[in-house]
C-alpha positions as CSV (number, residue, x, y, z in Angstrom):
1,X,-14.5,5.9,-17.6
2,X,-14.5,9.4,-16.7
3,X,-16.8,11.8,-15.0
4,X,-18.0,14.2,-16.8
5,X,-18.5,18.5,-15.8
6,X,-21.9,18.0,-15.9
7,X,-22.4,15.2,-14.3
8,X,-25.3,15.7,-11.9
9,X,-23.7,13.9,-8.9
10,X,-20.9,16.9,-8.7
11,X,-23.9,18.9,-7.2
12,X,-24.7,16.4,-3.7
13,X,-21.0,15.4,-3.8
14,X,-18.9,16.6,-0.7
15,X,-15.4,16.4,0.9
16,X,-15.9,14.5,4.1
17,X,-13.6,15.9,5.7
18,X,-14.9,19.4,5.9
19,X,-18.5,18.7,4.0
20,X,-17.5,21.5,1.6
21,X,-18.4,21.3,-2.6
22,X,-15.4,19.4,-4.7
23,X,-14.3,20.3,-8.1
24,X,-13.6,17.9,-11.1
25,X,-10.5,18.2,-12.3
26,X,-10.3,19.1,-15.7
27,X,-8.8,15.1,-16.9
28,X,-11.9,13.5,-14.8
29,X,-10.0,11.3,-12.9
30,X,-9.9,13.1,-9.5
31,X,-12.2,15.9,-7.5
32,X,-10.3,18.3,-5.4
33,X,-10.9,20.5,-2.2
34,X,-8.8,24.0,-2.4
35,X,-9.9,24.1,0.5
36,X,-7.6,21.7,2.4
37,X,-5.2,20.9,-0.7
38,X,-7.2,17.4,-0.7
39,X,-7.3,15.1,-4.3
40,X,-9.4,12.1,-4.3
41,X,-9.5,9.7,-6.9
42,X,-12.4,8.6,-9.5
43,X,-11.6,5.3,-10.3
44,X,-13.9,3.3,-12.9
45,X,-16.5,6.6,-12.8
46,X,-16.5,6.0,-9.1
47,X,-15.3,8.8,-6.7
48,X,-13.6,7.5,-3.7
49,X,-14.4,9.9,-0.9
50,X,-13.0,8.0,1.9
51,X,-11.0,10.2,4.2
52,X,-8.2,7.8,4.4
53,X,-8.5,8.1,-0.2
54,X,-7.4,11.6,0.0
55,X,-4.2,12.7,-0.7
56,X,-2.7,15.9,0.2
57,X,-0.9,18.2,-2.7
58,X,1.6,20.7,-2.3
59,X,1.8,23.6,-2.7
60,X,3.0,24.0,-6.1
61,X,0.4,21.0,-7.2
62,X,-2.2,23.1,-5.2
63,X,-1.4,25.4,-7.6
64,X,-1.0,23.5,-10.7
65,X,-4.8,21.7,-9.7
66,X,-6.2,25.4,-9.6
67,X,-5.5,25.6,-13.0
68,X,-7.0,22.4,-14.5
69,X,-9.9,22.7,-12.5
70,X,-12.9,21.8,-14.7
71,X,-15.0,25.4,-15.5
Protein backbone atom coordinates (compact mmCIF):
# COMPACT_ATOMS: atom_id res chain seq x y z
CA UNK A 1 0.00 0.00 0.00
CA UNK A 2 1.13 3.28 -1.06
CA UNK A 3 0.34 6.81 -0.07
CA UNK A 4 -1.17 8.66 -2.36
CA UNK A 5 -0.32 12.82 -3.46
CA UNK A 6 -3.38 13.67 -2.18
CA UNK A 7 -3.56 12.12 0.72
CA UNK A 8 -4.81 14.43 3.38
CA UNK A 9 -2.25 13.44 6.10
CA UNK A 10 0.71 14.97 3.81
CA UNK A 11 -0.73 18.34 5.03
CA UNK A 12 -0.23 17.81 9.30
CA UNK A 13 2.77 15.56 8.48
CA UNK A 14 6.24 16.92 9.62
CA UNK A 15 10.00 16.01 9.85
CA UNK A 16 10.70 15.70 13.49
CA UNK A 17 13.72 16.63 13.28
CA UNK A 18 13.35 20.16 12.09
CA UNK A 19 9.20 20.30 12.21
CA UNK A 20 9.43 21.35 8.56
CA UNK A 21 6.61 20.01 5.65
CA UNK A 22 7.81 16.52 3.89
CA UNK A 23 7.30 15.61 0.32
CA UNK A 24 6.03 12.16 -1.09
CA UNK A 25 8.18 10.81 -3.33
CA UNK A 26 6.86 10.24 -6.51
CA UNK A 27 6.84 5.86 -5.95
CA UNK A 28 4.91 6.40 -2.48
CA UNK A 29 7.09 4.58 -0.48
CA UNK A 30 9.10 7.27 1.31
CA UNK A 31 8.61 11.23 2.28
CA UNK A 32 11.66 13.40 2.13
CA UNK A 33 13.05 16.61 3.76
CA UNK A 34 15.38 18.74 1.20
CA UNK A 35 15.93 20.30 3.77
CA UNK A 36 18.33 18.04 5.71
CA UNK A 37 18.75 15.41 2.83
CA UNK A 38 16.47 13.14 5.26
CA UNK A 39 14.19 9.96 3.54
CA UNK A 40 11.89 8.15 5.75
CA UNK A 41 10.19 5.22 4.90
CA UNK A 42 6.18 4.46 4.39
CA UNK A 43 5.94 1.01 5.07
CA UNK A 44 2.34 -0.77 4.84
CA UNK A 45 0.73 3.05 4.07
CA UNK A 46 2.38 3.92 7.34
CA UNK A 47 5.06 6.69 7.45
CA UNK A 48 7.73 6.09 9.96
CA UNK A 49 8.85 9.45 11.25
CA UNK A 50 11.01 8.30 13.99
CA UNK A 51 14.27 10.27 13.98
CA UNK A 52 16.37 7.24 14.42
CA UNK A 53 13.87 5.89 10.67
CA UNK A 54 15.58 8.52 8.72
CA UNK A 55 18.18 8.00 6.56
CA UNK A 56 20.54 10.51 5.14
CA UNK A 57 21.01 10.66 1.05
CA UNK A 58 23.84 11.97 -0.73
CA UNK A 59 24.31 14.31 -2.56
CA UNK A 60 23.81 12.86 -5.85
CA UNK A 61 20.52 10.96 -4.37
CA UNK A 62 19.54 14.48 -2.93
CA UNK A 63 19.53 15.16 -6.25
CA UNK A 64 18.02 12.34 -7.90
CA UNK A 65 14.96 12.60 -4.87
CA UNK A 66 14.47 16.31 -6.15
CA UNK A 67 13.46 14.95 -9.29
CA UNK A 68 10.81 12.27 -8.35
CA UNK A 69 9.39 14.30 -5.91
CA UNK A 70 5.55 13.88 -6.17
CA UNK A 71 4.03 17.46 -7.82
Amino acid sequence: MTMKSDDPLLRILACPLDKGPLHLIAEGDALYNPRLHRRYPIVDGIPQLLPASGEQVSDDEHEELLQRMAP
